[in-house]
C-alpha positions, 0 to 999 in steps of 0.5 A, a space after each residue: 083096431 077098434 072093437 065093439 067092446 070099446 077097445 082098440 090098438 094102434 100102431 103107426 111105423 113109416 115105411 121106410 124104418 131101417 133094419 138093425 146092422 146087428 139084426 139084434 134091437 137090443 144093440 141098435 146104433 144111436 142113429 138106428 134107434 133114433 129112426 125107430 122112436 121118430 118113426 113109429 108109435 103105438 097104443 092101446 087102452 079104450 075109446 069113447 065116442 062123443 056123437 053130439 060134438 064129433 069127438 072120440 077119447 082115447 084112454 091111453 093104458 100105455 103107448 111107445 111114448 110113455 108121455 101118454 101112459 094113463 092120459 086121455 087125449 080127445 080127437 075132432 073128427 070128420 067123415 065123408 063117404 068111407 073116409 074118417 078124418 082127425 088130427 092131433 093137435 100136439 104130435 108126438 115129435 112136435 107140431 100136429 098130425 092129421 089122420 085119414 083112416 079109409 074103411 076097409 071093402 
């Protein structure tokens, strides 16, 4: 979520995430918790736009990877039609990620 003000949240989780056996996180198995941290992350802080180079920074408060707490990481996007279009050059989990975020109608 992006707000007028210049603030946002994110939060990616795959769909396939893996309930815990104990329904307790703070007991989850090795493999239960290795399947939440490589399937899901979240941040928030504030956000710039960069209209003259297509580009927008988000300035990490803190995040799930706490690698990128109080970092700034700087995006190249694109739009076509209701689409927005970026990718991150350096993933969290390795390699990079290419994001299509579709306005909502």
């Amino acid at each position: 979520m992006f707000d007028a003000g210049g603030r946002y949240v994110i939060t990616f989780f795959a769909a396939n995430l893996p309930k815990f056996a104990s329904n307790n996180r703070a007991s989850g198995t090795t493999d239960e918790n290795k399947a939440i941290v490589t399937g899901s992350l979240a941040h928030f802080g504030t956000y710039t736009v960069n209209e003259a180079d297509k580009s927008f920074t988000f300035h990490i408060e803190n995040a799930t990877f706490p690698n990128w707490d109080k970092t700034e990481q700087k995006r190249a996007f694109g739009i076509s039609d209701d689409e927005l279009k970026y990718t991150t050059p350096v993933a969290t989990a390795g390699g990079t990620a290419t994001l299509i975020w579709k306005r909502a109608k």
